[in-house]
TITOR-452171 format. One line per 2 residues: number of its first residue (from 0); their letters; for each residue x, z negated, y of C-alpha. Coordinates in steps of 0.05 Angstrom, whole numbers, plus 5000, padded with zeros to 4 digits. Each point is the difference from the previous one (the first is absolute). Layout:
# TITOR-452171
NUM) a) X/Z/Y; ...
***
This chain:
# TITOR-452171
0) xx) 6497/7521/9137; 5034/4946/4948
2) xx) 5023/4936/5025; 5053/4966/4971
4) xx) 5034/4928/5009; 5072/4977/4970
6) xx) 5035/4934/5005; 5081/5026/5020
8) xx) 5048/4963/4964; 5050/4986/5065
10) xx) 4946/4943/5022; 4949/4957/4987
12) xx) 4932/5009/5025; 5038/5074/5023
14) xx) 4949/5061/4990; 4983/5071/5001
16) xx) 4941/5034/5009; 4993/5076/4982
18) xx) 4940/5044/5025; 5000/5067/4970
20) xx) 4963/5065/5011; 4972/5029/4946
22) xx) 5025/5069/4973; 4950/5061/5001
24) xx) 5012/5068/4975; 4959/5021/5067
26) xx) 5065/4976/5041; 5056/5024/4961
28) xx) 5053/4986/5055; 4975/4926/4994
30) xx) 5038/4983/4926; 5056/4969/5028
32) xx) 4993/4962/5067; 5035/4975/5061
34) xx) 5001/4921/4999; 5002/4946/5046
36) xx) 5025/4926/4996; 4955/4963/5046
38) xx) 5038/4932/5020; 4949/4947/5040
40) xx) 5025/4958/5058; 4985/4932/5006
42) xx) 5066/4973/5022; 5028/4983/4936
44) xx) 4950/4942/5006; 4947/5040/4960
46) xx) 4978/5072/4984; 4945/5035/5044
48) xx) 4943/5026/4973; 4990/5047/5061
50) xx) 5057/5032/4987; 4998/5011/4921
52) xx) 4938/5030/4964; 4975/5029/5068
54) xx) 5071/5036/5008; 4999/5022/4938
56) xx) 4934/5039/4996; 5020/5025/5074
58) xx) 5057/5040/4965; 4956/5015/4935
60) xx) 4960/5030/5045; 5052/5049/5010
62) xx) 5016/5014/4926; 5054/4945/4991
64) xx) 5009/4947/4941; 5003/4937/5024
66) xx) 5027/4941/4984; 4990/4922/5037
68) xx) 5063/4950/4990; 4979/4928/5009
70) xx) 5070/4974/5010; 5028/4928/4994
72) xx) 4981/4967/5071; 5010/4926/5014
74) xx) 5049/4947/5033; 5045/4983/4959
76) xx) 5010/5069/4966; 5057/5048/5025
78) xx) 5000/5060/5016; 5040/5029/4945
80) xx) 4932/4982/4954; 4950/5055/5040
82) xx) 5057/5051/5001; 5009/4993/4922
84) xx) 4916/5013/4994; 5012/5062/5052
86) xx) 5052/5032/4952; 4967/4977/4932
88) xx) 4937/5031/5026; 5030/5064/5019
90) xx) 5030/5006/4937; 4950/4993/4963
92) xx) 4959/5060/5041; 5066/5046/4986
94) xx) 5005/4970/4917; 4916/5014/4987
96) xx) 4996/5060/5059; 4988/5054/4934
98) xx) 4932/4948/4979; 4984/4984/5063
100) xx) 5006/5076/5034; 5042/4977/5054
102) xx) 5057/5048/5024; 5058/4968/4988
104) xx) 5033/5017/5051; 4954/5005/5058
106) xx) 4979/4923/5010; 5004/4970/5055
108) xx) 4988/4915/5025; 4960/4976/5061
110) xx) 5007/4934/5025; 4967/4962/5058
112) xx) 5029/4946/5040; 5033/4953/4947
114) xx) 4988/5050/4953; 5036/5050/5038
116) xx) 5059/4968/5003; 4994/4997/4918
118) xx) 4999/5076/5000; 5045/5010/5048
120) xx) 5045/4959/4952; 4982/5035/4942
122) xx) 5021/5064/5042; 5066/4977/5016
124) xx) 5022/4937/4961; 4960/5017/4927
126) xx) 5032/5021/4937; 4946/5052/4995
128) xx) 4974/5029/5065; 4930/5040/5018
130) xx) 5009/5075/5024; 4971/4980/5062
132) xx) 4984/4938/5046; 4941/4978/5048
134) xx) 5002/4950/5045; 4947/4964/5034
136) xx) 5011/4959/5048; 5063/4974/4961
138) xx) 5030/4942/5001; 5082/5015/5004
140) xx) 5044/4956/5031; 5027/4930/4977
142) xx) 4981/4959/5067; 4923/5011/4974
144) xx) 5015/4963/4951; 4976/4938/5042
146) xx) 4929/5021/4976; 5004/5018/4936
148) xx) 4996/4960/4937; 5084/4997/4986
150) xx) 5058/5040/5034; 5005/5072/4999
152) xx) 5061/5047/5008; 4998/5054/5054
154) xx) 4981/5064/4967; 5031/5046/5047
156) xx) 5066/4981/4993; 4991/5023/4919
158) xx) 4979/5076/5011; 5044/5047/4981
160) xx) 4996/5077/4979; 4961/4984/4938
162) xx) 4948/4964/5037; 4935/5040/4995
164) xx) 4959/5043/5055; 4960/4955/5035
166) xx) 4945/4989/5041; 4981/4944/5050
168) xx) 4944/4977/5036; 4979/4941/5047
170) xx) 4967/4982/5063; 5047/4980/5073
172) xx) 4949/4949/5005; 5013/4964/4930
174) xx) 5006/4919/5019; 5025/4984/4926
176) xx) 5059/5050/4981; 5029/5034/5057
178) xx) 5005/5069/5011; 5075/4994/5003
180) xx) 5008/4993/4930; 4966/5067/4994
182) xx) 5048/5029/5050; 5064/4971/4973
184) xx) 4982/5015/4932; 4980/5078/5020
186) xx) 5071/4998/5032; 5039/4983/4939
188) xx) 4964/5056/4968; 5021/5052/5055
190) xx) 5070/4972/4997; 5003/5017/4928
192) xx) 4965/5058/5000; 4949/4987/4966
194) xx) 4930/5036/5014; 4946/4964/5027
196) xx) 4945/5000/5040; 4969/4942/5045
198) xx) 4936/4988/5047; 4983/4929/5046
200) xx) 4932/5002/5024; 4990/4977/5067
202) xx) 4944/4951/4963; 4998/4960/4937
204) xx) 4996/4932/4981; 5048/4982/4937
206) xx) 4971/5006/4935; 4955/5060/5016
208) xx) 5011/5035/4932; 4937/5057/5004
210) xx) 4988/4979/5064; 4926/5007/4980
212) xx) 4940/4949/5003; 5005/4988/4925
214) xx) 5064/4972/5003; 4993/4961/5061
216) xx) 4966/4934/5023; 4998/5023/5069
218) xx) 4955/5063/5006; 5011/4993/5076
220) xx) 5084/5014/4981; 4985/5069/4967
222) xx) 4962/5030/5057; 5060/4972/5051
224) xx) 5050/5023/4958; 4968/5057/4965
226) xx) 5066/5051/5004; 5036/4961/4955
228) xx) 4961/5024/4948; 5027/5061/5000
230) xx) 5060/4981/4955; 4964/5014/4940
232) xx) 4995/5082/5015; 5070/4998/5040
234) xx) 5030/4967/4941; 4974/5042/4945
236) xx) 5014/5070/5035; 5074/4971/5003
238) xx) 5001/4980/4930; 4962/5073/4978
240) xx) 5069/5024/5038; 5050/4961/4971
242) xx) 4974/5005/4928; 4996/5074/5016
244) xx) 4925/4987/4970; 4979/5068/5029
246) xx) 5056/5029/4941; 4942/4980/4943
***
């Protein structure tokens, strides 16, 4: 695996993080890959660690390319300023796919919490757009913008036909984020169309990411809320699908 870091241009302080699979002439299906734009939460206070390198080698697990945004997070920012790293860093995936190996047109962006509601603006608001969307326990509407860093539009009022295939998850028992904005969100999609799939655990705290004991502070949590952690297979099956990876 190489890893890379750029500086984007649209911000300061604004990064991308590639993580690439080597090429091997014992997997020749594996020249080009499947990527994935992994988007932390964090409110748009900060960025998450446990939901950026250990999302990332979840999916490289799988064969994907992956890349971590570190966004522009703050008060006093707007959000305009994390969209414009969303659609600078998924244009730079598409503009180097041929030396980084990524299919170009089979990359999707997953976003948790905060950092779903950046991908979920990418999806329907960006001037570029993934291929596909996941969700985790997103943040969507505007009236959650009482606990986030600045105000936030409500996403589901922006998808349209061109939004993306997506796929949500969350928990009925998330304090933080509501499942409604899950729900609502998963509406606009079927009022438009637009494929997707969606699954709320009965348990699950907010922020689970892996839902494993590496990437939480509670062991105690994992064990009590252990079915949540069966995104990670639901989700890639669904992405296998929609990227028609079976095809290679």
């Amino acid at each position: 695996m190489t890893v890379e870091k750029l500086e984007l241009k649209s911000n300061p302080g604004a990064t991308l993080t590639a993580y690439l699979l080597d090429t091997s002439k014992e997997m020749p299906n594996m020249k080009e890959r499947p990527a994935v734009l992994v988007i932390p939460g964090g409110g748009y206070y900060m960025c998450s660690d446990r939901e950026a390198e250990p999302i990332a080698m979840a999916f490289a697990v799988h064969g994907y390319n992956t890349f971590v945004l570190r966004y522009t997070v703050g008060e006093g920012k707007e959000f305009k300023m994390p969209l414009a790293d969303a659609e600078e860093a998924l244009a730079l995936i598409r503009e180097k796919a041929k030396e980084w190996h990524v299919t170009v047109d089979k990359i999707a962006a997953i976003g948790f919490s905060a950092g779903a509601h950046l991908a979920a603006a990418l999806s329907t608001m960006g001037s570029t757009r993934p291929n596909a969307c996941i969700l985790g326990y997103p943040c969507i509407l505007s009236e959650i913008s009482r606990i986030l860093a600045f105000p936030v539009p409500s996403l589901d009022e922006y998808v349209d036909s061109s939004t993306p295939p997506t796929f949500i998850f969350g928990s009925a028992t998330d304090k933080t984020v509501p499942i409604i904005n899950s729900v609502k969100y998963a509406e606009a999609l079927a009022e438009n169309k637009v494929p997707f799939e969606m699954h709320i655990f009965a348990k699950g705290w907010h922020g689970f990411s892996l839902c494993t004991p590496s990437v939480c502070d509670k062991p105690e949590s994992v064990i009590e809320n252990a079915r949540a952690s069966q995104w990670v297979k639901l989700c890639t099956d669904w992405l296998s699908d929609t990227f028609a990876l079976g095809e290679i």
